[in-house]
C-alpha positions as CSV (number, residue, x, y, z in Angstrom):
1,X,187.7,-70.3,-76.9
2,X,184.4,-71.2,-76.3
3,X,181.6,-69.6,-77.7
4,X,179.6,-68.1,-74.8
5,X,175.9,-69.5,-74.5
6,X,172.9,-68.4,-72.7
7,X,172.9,-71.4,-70.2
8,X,169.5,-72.3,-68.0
9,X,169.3,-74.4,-64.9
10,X,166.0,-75.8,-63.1
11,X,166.4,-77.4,-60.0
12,X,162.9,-79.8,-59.6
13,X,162.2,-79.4,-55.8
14,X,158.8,-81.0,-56.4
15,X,157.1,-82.7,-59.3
16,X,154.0,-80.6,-59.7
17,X,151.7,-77.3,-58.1
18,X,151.4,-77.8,-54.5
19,X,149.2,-75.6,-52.0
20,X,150.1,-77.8,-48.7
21,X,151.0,-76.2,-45.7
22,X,154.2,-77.6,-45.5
23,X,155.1,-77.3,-49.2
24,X,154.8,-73.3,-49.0
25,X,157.0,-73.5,-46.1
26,X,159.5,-75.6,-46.4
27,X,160.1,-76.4,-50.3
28,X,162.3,-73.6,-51.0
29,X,164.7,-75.0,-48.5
30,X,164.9,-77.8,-50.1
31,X,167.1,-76.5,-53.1
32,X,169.8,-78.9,-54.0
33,X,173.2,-78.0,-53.9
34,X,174.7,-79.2,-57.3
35,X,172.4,-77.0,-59.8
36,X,174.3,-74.3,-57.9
37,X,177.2,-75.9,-58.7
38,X,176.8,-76.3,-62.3
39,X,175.2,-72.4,-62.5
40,X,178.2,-71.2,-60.4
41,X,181.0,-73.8,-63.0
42,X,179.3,-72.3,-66.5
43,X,179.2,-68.4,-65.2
44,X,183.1,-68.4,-64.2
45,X,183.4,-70.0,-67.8
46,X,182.6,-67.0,-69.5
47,X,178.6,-68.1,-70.0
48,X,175.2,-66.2,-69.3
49,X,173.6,-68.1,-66.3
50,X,169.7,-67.8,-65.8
51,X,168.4,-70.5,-62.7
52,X,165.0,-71.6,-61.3
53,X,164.4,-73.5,-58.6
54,X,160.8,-74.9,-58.9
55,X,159.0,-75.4,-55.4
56,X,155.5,-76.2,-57.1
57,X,154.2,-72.8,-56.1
58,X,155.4,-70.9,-59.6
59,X,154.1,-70.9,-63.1
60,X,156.6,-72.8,-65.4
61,X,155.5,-71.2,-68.4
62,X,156.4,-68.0,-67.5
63,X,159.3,-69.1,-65.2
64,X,161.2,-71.2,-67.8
65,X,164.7,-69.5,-68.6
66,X,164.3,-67.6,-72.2
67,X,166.2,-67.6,-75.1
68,X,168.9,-70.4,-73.9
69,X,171.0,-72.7,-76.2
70,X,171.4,-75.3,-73.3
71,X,169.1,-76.3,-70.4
72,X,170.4,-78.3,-67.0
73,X,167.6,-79.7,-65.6
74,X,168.4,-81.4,-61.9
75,X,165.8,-84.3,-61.4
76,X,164.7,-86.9,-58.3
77,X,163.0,-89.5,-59.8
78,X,159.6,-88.8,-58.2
79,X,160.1,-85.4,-60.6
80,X,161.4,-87.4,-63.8
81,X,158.2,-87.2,-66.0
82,X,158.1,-83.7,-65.7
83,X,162.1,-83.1,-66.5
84,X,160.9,-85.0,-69.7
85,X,158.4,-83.3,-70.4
86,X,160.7,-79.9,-70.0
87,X,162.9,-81.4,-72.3
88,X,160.6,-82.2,-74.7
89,X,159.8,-78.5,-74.3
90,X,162.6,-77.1,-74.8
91,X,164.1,-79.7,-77.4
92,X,161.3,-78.5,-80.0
93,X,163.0,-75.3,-80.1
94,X,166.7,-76.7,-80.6
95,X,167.5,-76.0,-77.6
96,X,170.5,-78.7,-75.9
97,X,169.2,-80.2,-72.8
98,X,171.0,-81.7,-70.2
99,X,169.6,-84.3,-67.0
100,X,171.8,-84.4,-63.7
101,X,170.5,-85.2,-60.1
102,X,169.7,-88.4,-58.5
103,X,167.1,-89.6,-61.3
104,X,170.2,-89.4,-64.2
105,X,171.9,-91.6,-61.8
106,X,169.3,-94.3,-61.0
107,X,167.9,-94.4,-64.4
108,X,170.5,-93.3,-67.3
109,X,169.3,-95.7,-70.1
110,X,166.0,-94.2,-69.5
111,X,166.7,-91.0,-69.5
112,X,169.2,-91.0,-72.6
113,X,165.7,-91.1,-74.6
114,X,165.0,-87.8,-73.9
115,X,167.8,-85.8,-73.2
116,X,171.0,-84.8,-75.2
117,X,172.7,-85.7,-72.4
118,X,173.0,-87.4,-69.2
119,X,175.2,-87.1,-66.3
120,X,176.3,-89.6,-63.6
121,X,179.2,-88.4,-61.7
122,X,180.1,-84.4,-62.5
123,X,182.8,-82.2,-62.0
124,X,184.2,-79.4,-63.4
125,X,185.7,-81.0,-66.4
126,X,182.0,-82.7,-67.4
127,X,180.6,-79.6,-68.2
128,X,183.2,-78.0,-69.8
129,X,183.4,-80.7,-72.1
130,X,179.1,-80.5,-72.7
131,X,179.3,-76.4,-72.9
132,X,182.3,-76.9,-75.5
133,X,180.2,-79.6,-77.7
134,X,176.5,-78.3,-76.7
135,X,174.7,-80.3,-79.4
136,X,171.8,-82.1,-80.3
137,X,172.3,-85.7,-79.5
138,X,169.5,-87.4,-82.0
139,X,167.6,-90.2,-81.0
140,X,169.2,-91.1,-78.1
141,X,171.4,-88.6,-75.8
142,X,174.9,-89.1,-74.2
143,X,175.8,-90.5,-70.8
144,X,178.7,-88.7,-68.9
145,X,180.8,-89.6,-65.8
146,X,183.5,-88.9,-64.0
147,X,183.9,-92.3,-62.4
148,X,183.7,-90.3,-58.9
149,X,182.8,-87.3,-57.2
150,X,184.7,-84.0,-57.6
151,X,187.1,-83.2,-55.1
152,X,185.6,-79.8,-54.3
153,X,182.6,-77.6,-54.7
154,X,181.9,-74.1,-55.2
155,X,180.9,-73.2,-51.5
156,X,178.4,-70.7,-50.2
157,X,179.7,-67.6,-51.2
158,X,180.6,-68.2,-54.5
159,X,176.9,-69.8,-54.9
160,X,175.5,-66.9,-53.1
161,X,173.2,-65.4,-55.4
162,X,171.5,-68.8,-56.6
163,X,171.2,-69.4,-52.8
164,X,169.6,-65.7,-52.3
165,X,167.4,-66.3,-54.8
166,X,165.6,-69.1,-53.8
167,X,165.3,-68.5,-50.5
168,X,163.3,-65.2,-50.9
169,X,160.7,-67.6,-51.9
170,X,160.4,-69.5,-48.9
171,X,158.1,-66.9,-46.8
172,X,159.6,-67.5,-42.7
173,X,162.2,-70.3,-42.6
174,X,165.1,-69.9,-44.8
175,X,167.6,-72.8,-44.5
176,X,170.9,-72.3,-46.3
177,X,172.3,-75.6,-47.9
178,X,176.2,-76.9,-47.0
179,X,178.0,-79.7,-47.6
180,X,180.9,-80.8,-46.0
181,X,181.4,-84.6,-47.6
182,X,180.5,-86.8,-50.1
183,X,179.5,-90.5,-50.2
184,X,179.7,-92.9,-46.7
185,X,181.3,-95.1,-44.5
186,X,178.3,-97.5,-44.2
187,X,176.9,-99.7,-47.1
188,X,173.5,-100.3,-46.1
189,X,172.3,-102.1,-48.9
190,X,169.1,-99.8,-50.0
191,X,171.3,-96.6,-50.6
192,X,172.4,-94.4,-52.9
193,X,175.4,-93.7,-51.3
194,X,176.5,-97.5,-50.1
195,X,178.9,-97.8,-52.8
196,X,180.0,-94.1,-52.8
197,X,183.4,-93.7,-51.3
198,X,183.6,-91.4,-48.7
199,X,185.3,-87.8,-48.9
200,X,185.0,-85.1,-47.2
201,X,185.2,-81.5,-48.3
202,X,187.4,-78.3,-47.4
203,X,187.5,-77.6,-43.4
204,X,188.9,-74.3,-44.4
205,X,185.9,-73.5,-46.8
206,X,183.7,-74.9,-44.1
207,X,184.6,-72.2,-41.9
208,X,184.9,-69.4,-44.4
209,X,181.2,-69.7,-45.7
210,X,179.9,-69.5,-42.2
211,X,181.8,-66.7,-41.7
212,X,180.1,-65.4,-44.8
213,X,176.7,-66.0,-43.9
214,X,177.1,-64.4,-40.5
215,X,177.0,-61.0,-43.1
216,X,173.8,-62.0,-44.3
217,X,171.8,-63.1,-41.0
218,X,171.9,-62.3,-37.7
219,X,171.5,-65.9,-36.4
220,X,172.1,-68.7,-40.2
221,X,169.7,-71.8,-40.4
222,X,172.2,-74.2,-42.2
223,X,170.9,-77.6,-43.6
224,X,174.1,-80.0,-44.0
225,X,173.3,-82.2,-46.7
226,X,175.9,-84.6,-46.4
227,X,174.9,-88.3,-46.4
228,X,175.8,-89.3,-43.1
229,X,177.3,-85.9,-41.1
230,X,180.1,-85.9,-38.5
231,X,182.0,-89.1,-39.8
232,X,185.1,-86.7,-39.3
233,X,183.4,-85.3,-36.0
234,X,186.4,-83.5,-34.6
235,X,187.6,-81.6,-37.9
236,X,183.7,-80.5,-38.6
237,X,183.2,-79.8,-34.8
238,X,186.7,-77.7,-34.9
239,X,185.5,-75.8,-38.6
240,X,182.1,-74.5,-37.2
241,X,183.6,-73.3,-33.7
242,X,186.5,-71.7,-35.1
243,X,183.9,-69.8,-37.7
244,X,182.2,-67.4,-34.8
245,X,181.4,-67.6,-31.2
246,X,179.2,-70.6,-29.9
247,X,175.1,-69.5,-30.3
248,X,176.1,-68.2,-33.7
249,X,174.3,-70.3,-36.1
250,X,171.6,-73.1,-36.3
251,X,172.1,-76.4,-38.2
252,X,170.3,-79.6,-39.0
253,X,172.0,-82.6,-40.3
254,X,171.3,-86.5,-40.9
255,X,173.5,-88.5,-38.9
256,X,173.8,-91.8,-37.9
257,X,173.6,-92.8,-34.1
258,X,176.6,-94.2,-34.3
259,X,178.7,-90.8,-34.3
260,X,175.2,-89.0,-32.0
261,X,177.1,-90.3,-28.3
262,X,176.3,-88.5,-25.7
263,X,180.2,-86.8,-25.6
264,X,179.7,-85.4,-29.2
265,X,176.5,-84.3,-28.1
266,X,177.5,-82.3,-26.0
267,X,180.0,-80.5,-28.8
268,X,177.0,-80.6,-31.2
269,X,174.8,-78.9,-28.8
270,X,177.6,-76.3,-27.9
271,X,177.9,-75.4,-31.4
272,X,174.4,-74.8,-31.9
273,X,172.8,-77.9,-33.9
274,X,169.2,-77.8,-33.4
275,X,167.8,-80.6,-35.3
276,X,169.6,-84.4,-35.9
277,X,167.8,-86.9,-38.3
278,X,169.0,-90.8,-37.4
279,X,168.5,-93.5,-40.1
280,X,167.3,-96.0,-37.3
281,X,166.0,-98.0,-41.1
282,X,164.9,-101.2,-38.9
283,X,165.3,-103.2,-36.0
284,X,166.5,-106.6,-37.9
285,X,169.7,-105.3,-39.5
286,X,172.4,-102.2,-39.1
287,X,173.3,-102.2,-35.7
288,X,176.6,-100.7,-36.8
289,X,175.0,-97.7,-38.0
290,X,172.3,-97.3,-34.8
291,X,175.1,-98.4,-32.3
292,X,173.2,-101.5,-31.1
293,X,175.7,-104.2,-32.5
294,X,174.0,-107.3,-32.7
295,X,171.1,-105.9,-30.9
296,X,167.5,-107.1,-32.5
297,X,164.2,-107.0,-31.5
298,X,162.6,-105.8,-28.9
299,X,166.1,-105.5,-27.7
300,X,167.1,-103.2,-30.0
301,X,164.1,-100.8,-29.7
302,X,164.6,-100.4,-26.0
303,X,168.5,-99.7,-26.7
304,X,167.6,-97.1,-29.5
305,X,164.7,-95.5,-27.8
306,X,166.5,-94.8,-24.7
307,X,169.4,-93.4,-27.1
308,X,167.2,-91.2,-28.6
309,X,165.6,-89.4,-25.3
310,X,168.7,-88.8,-24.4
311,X,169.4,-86.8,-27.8
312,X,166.9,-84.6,-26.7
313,X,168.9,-83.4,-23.4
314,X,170.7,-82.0,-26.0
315,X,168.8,-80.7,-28.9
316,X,165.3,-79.7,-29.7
317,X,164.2,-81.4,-32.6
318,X,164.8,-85.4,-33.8
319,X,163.3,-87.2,-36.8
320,X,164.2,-91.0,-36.5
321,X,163.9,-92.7,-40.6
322,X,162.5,-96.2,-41.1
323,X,162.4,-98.8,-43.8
324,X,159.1,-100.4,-44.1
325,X,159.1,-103.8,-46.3
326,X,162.9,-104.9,-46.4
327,X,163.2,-108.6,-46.4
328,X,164.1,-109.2,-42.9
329,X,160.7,-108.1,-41.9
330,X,157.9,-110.4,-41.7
331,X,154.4,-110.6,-39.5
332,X,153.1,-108.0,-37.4
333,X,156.2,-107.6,-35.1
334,X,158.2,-104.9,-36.9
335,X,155.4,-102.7,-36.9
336,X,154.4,-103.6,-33.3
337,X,158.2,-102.9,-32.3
338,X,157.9,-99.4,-33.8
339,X,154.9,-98.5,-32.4
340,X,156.3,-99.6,-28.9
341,X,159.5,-97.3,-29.7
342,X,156.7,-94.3,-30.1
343,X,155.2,-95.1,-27.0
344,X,159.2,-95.1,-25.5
345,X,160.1,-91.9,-27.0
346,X,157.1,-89.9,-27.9
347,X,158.8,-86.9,-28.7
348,X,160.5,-87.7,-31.6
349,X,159.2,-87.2,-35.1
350,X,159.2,-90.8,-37.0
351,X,159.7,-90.8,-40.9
352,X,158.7,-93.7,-42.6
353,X,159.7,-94.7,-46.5
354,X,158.6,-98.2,-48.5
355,X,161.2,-100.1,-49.6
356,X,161.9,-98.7,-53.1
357,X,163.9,-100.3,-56.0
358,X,165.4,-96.9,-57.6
359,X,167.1,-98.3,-60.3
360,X,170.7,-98.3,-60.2
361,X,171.1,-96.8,-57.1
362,X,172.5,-99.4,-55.2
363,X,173.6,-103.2,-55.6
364,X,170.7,-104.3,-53.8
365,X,168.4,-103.7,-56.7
366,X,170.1,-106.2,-58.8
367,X,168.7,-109.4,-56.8
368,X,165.3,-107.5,-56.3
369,X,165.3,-107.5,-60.2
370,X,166.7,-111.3,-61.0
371,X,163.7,-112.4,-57.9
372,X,161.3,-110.6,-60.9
373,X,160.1,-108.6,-57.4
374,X,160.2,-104.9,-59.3
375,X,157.1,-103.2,-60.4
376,X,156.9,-100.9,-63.5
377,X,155.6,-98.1,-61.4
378,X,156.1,-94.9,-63.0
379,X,158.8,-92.4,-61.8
380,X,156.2,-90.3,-60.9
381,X,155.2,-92.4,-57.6
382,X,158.8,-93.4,-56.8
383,X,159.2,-90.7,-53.3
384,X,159.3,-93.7,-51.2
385,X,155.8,-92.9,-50.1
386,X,153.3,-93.4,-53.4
387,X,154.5,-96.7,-54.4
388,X,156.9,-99.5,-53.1
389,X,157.6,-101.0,-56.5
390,X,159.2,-104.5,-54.6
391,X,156.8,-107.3,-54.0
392,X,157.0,-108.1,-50.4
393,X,159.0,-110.9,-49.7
394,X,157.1,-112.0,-46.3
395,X,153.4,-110.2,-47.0
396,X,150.5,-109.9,-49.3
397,X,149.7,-106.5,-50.3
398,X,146.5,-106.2,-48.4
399,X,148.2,-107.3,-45.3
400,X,150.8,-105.0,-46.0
401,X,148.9,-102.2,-46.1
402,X,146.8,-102.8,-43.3
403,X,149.7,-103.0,-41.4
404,X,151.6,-100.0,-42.5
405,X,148.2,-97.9,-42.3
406,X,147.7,-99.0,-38.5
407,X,151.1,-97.9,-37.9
408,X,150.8,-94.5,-39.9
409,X,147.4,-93.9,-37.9
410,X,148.8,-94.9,-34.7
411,X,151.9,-92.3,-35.5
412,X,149.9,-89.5,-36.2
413,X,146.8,-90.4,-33.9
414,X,145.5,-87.3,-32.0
415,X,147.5,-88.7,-28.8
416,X,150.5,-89.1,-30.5
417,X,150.6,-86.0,-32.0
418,X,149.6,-84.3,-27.9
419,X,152.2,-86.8,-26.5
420,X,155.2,-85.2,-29.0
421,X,153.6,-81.8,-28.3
422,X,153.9,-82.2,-24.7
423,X,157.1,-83.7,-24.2
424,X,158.9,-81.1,-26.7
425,X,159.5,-78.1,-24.7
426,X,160.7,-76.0,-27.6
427,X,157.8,-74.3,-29.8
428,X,159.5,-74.0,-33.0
429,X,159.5,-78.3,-32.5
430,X,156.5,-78.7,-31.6
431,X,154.5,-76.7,-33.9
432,X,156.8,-78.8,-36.9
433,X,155.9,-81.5,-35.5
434,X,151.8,-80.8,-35.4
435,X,152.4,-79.3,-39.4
436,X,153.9,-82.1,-40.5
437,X,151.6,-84.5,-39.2
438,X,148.2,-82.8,-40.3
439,X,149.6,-82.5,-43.7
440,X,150.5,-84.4,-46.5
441,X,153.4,-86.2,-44.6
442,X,151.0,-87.7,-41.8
443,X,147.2,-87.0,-42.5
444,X,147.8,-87.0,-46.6
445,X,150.1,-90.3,-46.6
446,X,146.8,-91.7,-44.2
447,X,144.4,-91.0,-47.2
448,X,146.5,-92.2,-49.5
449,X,147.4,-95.4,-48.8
450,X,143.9,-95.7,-47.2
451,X,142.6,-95.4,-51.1
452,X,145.5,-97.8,-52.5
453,X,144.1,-100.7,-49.7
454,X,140.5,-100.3,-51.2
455,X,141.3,-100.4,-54.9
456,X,143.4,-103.2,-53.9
457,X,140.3,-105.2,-52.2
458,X,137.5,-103.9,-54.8
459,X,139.5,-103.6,-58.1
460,X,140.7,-107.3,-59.8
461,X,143.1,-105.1,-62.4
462,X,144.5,-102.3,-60.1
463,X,145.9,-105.9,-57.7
464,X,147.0,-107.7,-61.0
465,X,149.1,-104.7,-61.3
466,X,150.5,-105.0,-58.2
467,X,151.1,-108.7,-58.3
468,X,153.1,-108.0,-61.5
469,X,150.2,-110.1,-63.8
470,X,149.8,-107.2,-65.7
471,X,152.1,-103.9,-66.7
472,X,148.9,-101.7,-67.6
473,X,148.9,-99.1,-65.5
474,X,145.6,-98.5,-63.5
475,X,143.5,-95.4,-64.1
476,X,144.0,-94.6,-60.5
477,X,147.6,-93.6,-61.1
478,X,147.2,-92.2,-64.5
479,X,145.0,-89.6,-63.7
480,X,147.1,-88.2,-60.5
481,X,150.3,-87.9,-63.2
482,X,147.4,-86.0,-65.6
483,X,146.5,-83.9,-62.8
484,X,150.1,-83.2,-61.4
485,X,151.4,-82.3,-64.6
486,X,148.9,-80.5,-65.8
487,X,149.8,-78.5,-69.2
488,X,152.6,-80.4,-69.1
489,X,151.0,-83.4,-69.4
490,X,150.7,-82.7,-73.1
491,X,154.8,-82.1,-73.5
492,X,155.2,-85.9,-71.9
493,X,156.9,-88.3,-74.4
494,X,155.3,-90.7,-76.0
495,X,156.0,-93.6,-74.0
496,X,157.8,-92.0,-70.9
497,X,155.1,-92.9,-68.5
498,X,156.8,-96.9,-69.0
499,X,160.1,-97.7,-68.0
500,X,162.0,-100.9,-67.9
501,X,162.2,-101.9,-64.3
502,X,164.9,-104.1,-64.8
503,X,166.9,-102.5,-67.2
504,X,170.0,-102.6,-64.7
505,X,169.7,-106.5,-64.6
506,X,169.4,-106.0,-68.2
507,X,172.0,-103.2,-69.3
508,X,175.3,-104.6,-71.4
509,X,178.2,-102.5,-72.1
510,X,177.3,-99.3,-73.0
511,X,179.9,-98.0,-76.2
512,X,177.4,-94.4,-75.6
513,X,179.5,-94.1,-71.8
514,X,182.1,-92.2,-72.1
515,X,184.6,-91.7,-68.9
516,X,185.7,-88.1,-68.1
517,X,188.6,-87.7,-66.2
């Protein structure tokens, strides 16, 4: 029998204190799903379960779980520095700590240095096998995997009270997290989930949690967080409408424009899906995924845009996703094309990320890192916003910048920002859209990368960092981690701020990996 343990979890929403607009609003329902996993796994194994989930608006000194033998911390990489310095926290104590999440994922060798263990892949049987160990590691910590991801999840009512929790932090909105699949059918290059196999989840359970939630609001707001939503349209479609009568919930899900045709919008609008977020990524490559074929171009952004618009005779609220700085792009006319697609549909919200090398996260990142193309930025800047840690194959950094700044300004311009005002008719759309783009997402992001271009032009070492002449870090970025982390700045391993950005290209067999079944 196992002895029970006082077990903590922290869920890293955000990597440091945040007083934004949109962080107060929406960062509590942006919990992940798997620390409520784990929490929900170790209490119906017998164990004492205390969980945060840290938006950036509490005090982690007095929100850290008390008196635990064994921590899981749940980490993206943007929030890795401060997991570490958790764990150095807690370590110092003798308390067991434990990194899951995307960051374990990406950057296991790196993280082994300062936790006791490491997760890839986790089901049930993982952390059995950690809670029946649960012991200091040494030096270096243990990597876990299952190989694949676990056939089933805890759903929403057995994860109720973690849910409940962290949503009475989030002070109008409150979005409950599902999941009804796992990995995807496409393999665009850049993702996480290219090489993940895809599976989806319990129909049944699907049904039964929304039944469940319709005892705990009058009207849910459900955010799917599946990779790629709908690939089995008709079984999902049949779950949610067999769960109450049609007007009974809300939902938001990322989906590909492939599956969003006009006959399943329909369904999706019926079954009250209020907001769909399209990967459109670029206008060179994945026509299978935006349903343009072998559609490029200008082409391809008349096709898309006009798919769009019609996405809104359906449902309020769209967020298309681009990739800025992928290989196939070169010269003004990728930016020019999206600007054009603003123009074309002006009522859509766009979301832009810079091409980001995270690790081992996907198979592209291995010829990023024998083209000696990946920068040492630290984990703290990797949010596909701060830092694009890939040389541009087709652009000098100046260039690049100017060009991505024109496009952020012309996004979130006064008239753009009337123009998706006017054309959304609903109000709950419209005033997202205005908060997201006077905040950090659309006026911050314009500042920032603003500053980046001038340090570029006016400081000789902050562009030798960039052209990879140099791996000291500049001041510049140094004292934002300082400032972010704060007190925590002073629990940050020695050395944690460097990583090895090619440490995939790098890694040999591994005797410390050890396959669960």
């Amino acid at each position: 029998m196992t002895k029970k343990l006082r077990v903590g979890i922290i869920d890293l929403v955000c990597k440091g204190p945040t007083n934004t607009l949109w962080g107060k609003i929406m960062y509590a329902n942006l919990a992940s799903i798997m620390p409520q996993v784990i929490a929900t796994w170790c209490e119906q194994a017998g164990h004492e379960v205390s969980m945060i989930c840290y938006t950036g608006r509490e005090d982690l000194t007095k929100e850290l779980p008390e008196n635990v033998d064994i921590v899981f911390i749940s980490s993206f990489t943007q929030a890795a520095l401060l997991a570490y310095s958790i764990s150095n926290y807690f370590r110092t104590k003798g308390v067991v700590t434990v990194l899951g999440g995307p960051h374990a994922r990406c950057y296991p060798d790196d993280s082994l240095q300062y936790f006791d263990y490491v997760l890839g892949f986790t089901n049930q049987t993982t952390i059995s096998e950690i809670l029946e160990d649960c012991q200091p590691q040494g030096q270096e910590g243990m990597y876990l995997t299952s190989g694949k991801q676990p056939h089933s999840l805890p759903g929403v009512r057995e994860r109720w009270k973690y849910i409940e929790a962290t949503l009475k932090k989030a002070p109008l909105l409150k979005i409950v997290p599902m999941i009804g699949s796992m990995g995807c059918p496409y393999t665009c290059s850049f993702c996480i989930d290219s090489t993940v196999p895809y599976q989806p989840l319990s129909f049944q359970l699907i049904k039964e949690d929304l039944q469940f939630l319709l005892t705990k609001f009058k009207k849910p707001m459900i955010a799917w967080h599946d990779p790629n939503f709908g690939v089995r349209f008709q079984e999902s479609m049949d779950a949610v409408a067999a769960a109450a009568k049609p007007g009974s919930f809300s939902f938001v899900a990322e989906s590909s424009l492939s599956i969003i045709t006009e006959k399943h919008l329909k369904v999706f609008k019926e079954n009250g899906f209020t907001a769909l977020l399209p990967g459109v990524e670029t206008w060179y490559e994945l026509g299978g995924k935006s349903r343009t074929a072998k559609t490029t171009g200008e082409e391809k952004v008349k096709q898309v845009a006009e798919h769009v618009n019609m996405i809104f005779d359906y449902v309020p609220y769209v967020q298309t996703n681009f990739v800025m700085g992928l290989d196939s792009d070169a010269g003004a006319e990728p930016f020019e094309l999206t600007k054009k697609f603003i123009d074309l549909s002006p009522n859509a919200f766009p979301g832009y990320s810079l091409l980001t090398c995270f690790g081992e996260a996907a198979p592209l990142n291995l010829g990023y890192q024998r083209e000696g193309r990946v920068l040492p930025f630290p984990f703290h800047f990797l949010n596909n916003h701060l830092a694009m840690n890939i040389k541009p194959k087709n652009y000098e950094w100046v260039d690049f910048y100017d060009k991505v700044i024109d496009l952020t300004e012309y996004s979130f311009s006064p008239r753009a920002i009337y123009r998706r005002w006017k054309n959304n008719k609903n109000t709950t759309a419209r005033w997202m859209n205005v908060m997201r783009a006077v905040s950090s997402e659309g006026y911050g992001r314009m500042r920032f990368y603003r500053q980046v271009r001038e340090n570029l032009v006016n400081d000789s070492s902050f562009r030798a960092y960039f052209e990879g002449e140099t791996n000291e870090l500049p001041e510049f970025y140094v004292n934002i981690i300082k400032k972010d982390l704060g007190i925590w700045y002073e629990w940050l391993p020695k050395g944690a701020i460097q990583h090895n950005p090619n440490a995939y290209l790098d890694k040999q067999a591994d005797k410390r990996i050890v396959e669960v079944a």
